[in-house]
C-alpha positions as CSV (number, residue, x, y, z in Angstrom):
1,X,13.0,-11.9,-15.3
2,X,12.1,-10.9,-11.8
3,X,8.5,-10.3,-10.6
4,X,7.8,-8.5,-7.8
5,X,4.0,-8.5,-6.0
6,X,2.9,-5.9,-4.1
7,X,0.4,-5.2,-1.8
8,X,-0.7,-2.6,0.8
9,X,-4.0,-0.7,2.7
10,X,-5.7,-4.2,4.1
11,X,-7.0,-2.2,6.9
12,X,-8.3,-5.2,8.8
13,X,-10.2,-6.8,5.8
14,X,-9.6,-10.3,6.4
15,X,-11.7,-11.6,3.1
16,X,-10.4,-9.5,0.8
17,X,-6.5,-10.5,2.2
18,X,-7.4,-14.4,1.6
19,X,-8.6,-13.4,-1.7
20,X,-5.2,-11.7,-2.5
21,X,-3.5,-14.7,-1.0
22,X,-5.1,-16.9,-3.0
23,X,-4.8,-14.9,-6.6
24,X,-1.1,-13.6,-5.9
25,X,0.1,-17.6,-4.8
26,X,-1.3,-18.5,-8.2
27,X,0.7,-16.5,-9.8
28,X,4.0,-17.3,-8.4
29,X,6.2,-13.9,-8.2
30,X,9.4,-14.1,-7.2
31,X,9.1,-11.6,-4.3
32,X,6.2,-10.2,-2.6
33,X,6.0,-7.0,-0.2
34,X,3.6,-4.8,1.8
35,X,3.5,-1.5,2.0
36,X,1.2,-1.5,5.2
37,X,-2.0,-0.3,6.7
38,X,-2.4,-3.5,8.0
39,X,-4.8,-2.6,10.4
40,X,-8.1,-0.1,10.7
41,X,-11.6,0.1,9.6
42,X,-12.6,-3.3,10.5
43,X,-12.3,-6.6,12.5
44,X,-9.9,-8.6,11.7
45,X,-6.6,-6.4,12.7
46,X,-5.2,-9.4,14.4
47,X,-5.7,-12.3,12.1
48,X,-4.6,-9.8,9.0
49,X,-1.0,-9.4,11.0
50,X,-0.8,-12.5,12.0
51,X,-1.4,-14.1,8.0
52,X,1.4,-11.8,7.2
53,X,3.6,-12.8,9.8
54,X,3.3,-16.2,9.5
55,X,4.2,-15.7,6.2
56,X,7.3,-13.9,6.3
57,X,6.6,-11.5,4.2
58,X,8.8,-7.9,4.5
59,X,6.7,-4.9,5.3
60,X,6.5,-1.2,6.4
61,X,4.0,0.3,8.7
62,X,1.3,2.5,7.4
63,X,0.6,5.6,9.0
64,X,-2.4,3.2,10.8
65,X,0.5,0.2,11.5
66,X,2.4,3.4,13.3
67,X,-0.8,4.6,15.5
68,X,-1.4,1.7,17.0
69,X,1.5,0.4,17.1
70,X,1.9,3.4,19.5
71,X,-1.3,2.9,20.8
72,X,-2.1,6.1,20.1
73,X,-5.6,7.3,19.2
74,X,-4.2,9.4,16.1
75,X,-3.6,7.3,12.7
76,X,-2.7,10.4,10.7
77,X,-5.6,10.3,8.3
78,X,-6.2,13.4,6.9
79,X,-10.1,13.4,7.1
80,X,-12.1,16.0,5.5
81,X,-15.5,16.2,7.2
82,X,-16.6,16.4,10.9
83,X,-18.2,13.2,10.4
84,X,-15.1,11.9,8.6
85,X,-13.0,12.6,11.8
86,X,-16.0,11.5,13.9
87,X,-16.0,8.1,11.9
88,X,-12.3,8.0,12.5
89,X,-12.1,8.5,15.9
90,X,-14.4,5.5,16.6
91,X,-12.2,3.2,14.4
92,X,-8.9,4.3,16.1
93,X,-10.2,3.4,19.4
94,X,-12.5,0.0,18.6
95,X,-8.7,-1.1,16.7
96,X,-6.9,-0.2,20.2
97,X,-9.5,-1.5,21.9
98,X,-9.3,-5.1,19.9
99,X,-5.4,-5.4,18.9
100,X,-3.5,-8.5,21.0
101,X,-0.5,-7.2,22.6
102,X,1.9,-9.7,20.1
103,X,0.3,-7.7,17.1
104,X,1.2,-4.4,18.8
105,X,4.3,-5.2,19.2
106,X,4.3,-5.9,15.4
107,X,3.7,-3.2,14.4
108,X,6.1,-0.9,16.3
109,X,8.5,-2.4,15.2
110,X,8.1,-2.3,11.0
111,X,10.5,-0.3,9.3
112,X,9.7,2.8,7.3
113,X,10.7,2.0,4.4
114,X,12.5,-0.9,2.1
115,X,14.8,0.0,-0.4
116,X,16.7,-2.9,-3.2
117,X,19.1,-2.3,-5.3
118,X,19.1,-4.2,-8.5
119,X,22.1,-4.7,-10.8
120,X,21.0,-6.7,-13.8
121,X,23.0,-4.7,-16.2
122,X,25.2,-2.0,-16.5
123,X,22.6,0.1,-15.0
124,X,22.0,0.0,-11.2
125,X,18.3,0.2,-10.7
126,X,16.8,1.2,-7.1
127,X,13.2,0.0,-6.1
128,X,12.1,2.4,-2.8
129,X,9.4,0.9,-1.2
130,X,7.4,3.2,0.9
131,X,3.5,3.6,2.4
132,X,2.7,7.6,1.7
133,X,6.3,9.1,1.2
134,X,9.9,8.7,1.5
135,X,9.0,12.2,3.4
136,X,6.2,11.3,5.6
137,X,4.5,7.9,6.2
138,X,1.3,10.0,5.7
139,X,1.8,12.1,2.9
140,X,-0.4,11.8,-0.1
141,X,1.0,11.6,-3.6
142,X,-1.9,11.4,-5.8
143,X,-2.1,11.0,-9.7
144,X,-2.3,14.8,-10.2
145,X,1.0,15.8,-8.0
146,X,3.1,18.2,-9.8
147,X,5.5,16.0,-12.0
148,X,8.3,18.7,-11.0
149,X,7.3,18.2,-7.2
150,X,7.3,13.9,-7.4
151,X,10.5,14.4,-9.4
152,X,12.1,15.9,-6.4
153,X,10.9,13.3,-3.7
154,X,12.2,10.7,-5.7
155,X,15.4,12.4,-6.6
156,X,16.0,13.1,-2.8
157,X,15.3,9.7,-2.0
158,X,17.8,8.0,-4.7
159,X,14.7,6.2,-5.9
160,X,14.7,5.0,-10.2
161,X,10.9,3.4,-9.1
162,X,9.2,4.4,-6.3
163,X,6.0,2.2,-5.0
164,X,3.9,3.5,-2.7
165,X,0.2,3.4,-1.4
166,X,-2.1,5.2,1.2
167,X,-4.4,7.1,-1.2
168,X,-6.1,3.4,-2.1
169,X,-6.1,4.9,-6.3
170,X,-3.8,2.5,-8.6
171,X,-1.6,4.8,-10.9
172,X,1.8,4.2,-12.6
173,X,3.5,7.7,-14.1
174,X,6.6,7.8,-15.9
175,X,8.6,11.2,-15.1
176,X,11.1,12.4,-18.3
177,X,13.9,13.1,-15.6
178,X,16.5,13.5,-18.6
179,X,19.1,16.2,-19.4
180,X,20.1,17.4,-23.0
181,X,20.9,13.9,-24.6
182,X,21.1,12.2,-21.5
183,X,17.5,10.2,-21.0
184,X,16.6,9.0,-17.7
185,X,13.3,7.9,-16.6
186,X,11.9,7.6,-13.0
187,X,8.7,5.6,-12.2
188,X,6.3,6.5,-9.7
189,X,3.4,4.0,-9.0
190,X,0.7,3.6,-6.8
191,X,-0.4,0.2,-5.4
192,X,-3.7,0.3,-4.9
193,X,-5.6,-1.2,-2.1
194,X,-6.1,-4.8,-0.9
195,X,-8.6,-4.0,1.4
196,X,-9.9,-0.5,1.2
197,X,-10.1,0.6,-2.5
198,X,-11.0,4.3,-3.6
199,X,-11.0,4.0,-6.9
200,X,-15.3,3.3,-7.4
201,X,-14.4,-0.4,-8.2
202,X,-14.9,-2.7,-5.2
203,X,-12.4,-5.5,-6.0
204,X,-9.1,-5.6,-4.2
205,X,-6.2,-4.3,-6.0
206,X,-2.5,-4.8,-6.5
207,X,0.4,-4.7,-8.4
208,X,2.9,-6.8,-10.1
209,X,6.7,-5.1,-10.7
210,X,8.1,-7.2,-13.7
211,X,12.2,-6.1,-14.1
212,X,14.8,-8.2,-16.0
213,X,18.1,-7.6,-17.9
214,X,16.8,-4.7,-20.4
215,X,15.4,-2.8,-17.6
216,X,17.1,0.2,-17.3
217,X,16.7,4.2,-16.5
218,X,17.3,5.0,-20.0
219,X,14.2,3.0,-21.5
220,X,10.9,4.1,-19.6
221,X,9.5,1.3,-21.4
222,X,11.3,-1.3,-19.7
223,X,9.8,-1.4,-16.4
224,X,6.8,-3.3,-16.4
225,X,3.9,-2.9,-14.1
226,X,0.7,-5.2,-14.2
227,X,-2.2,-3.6,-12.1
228,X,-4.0,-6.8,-11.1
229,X,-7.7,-6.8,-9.3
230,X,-9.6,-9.6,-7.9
231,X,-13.0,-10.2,-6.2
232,X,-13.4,-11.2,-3.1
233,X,-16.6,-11.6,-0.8
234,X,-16.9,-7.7,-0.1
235,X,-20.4,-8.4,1.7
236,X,-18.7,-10.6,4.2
237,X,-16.7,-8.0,4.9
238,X,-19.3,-4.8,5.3
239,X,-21.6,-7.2,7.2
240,X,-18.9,-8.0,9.8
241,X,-18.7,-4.2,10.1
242,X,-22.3,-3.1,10.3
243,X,-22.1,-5.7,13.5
244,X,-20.1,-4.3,14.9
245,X,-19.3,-0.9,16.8
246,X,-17.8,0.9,13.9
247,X,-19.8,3.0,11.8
248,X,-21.8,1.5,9.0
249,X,-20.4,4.2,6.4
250,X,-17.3,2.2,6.2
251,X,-19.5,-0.5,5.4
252,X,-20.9,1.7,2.5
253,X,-17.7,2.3,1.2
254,X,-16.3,-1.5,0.9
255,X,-19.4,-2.1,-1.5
256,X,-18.8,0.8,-3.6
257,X,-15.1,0.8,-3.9
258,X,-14.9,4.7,-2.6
């Protein structure tokens, strides 16, 4: 059996990422990734890159990571109000303003995308790992996508389970991709959040990819996926933002989970 942790969307919450640390290292998996958004939103951009460096642990860049990494003062978020945009632009610049030049570096140079290639049986399994898309780093594929339309991202990208973050709302759907009497099942899941969830419960989120010898295309119910939350001091975290220069409405958001 191989277990799998992984994590994405920190965005510079440096509690909640010692609280992951500490409930993921419990738990031993055998492999851990993140899917990025390392940085953005609050204080801690450099000391969240620099846990996960020291570490060693593989990761792709978030549409954020990419931004900055380019220190450029768009992150690709697709904001809906004035005051949304307004918000954002203040975060873009206070992260530019704040990120060491070793942490940019960083984060220009993460990878897009991670992709293994498991053959525990007769049937080759791949695992894509990606932040929005295997399309576009910020492309959102929420719960409701059209099952015909995920279908085709994931048969495009070669990808039997595709993991993936950005919209901060855990899901796991299981796509009926078979033919006649041919079964074959893909598996799209979301992440979650460590640091930023959306979901109207404030506790970080992750997930834990559990694969073995049975796992295979042809059983959708041999892929297992453990959605895992944990708390973690979320005060600590909106307190460091209302002192600084970023607006408080992102404290707001870390103590309602939205």
């Amino acid at each position: 059996m191989t277990r799998i942790a992984l994590f994405s969307d920190i965005h510079a919450n440096l509690p909640a990422l010692e609280a992951f640390f500490a409930d993921v290292e419990a738990r031993k998996p055998d492999f851990i990734y993140c899917l990025g958004d390392l940085v953005g939103y609050n204080v801690w951009p450099n000391e969240v890159i620099d846990e996960i460096r020291k570490r060693n642990i593989p990761t792709i860049a978030g549409n954020y990571d990419f931004g900055i990494g380019r220190e450029s003062d768009d992150c690709g978020c697709a904001y809906k109000t004035e005051e949304e945009k307004a918000n954002g632009a203040v975060s873009i610049a206070f992260t530019n303003k704040i990120i060491g030049s070793a942490q940019r570096r960083y984060l220009r140079t993460l990878p897009a995308h991670i992709k293994v290639e498991f053959q525990l049986n007769n049937d080759k399994l791949n695992l894509l790992l990606v932040h929005g898309s295997p399309r576009r780093i910020n492309e959102y594929l929420f719960e409701d996508r059209d099952e015909k339309s995920l279908l085709r991202i994931m048969k495009d990208a070669d990808a039997d389970i595709m993991c993936f973050g950005h919209t901060h709302k855990p899901y796991h759907r299981i796509l009926d991709n078979s033919e006649g009497e041919q079964f074959y099942f893909r598996h799209a899941i979301n992440i979650g959040s460590v640091g930023k969830p959306k979901d109207a419960d404030n506790r970080g989120g992750y997930v834990m990819l559990i694969i073995d010898e049975q796992s295979s295309v042809l059983d959708k119910d041999s892929i297992g996926v453990e959605f895992i939350r944990f708390a973690y001091d979320f005060e600590k975290a909106a307190s460091a933002v209302e002192e600084s220069e970023l607006p408080d409405a992102y404290a707001d958001n870390l103590r309602k989970g939205c």
